[in-house]
C-alpha positions in Angstrom: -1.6 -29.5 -11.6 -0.5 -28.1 -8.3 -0.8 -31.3 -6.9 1.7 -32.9 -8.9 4.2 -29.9 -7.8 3.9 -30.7 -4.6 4.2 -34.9 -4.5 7.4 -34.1 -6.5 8.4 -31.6 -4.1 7.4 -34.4 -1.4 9.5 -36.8 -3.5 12.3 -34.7 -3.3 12.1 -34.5 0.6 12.1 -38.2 0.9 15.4 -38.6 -1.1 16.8 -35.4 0.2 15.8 -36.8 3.7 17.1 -40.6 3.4 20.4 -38.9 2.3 20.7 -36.9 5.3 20.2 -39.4 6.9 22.2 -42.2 5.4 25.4 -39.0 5.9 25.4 -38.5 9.4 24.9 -42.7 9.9 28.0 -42.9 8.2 29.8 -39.7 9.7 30.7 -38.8 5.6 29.2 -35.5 5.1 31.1 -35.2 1.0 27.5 -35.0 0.1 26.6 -32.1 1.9 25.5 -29.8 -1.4 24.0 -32.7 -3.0 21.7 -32.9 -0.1 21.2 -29.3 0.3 20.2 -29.0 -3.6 17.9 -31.8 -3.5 16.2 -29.7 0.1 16.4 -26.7 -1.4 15.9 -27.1 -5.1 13.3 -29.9 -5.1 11.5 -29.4 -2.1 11.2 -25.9 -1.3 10.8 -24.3 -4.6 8.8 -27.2 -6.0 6.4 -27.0 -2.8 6.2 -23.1 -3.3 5.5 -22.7 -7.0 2.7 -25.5 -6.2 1.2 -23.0 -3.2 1.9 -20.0 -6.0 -0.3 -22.2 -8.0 -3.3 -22.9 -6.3 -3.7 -19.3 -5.0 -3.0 -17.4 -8.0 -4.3 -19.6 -11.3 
């Protein structure tokens, strides 16, 4: 189970990452929370609850 946490917190960091990227190509940062959420949200959190998993249950 923890391992599907953490290739959707993965998945996050791809998208969160090519939209980054994809910003400061195009010097139009309006995105900026949408890529933070996507870091922060779906990364971080998803990659920590699947670290919480595998150590506690």
């Amino acid at each position: 189970m923890e391992r599907k946490y953490l290739m959707t917190g993965f998945g996050y960091a791809i998208v969160g990452l090519l939209l980054g990227m994809h910003m400061a190509a195009s010097h139009n940062h309006v995105q900026m929370p949408t890529h933070a959420h996507i870091m922060l949200v779906g990364f971080v959190v998803s990659v920590i609850y699947a670290i919480a998993y595998k150590l506690w249950l």
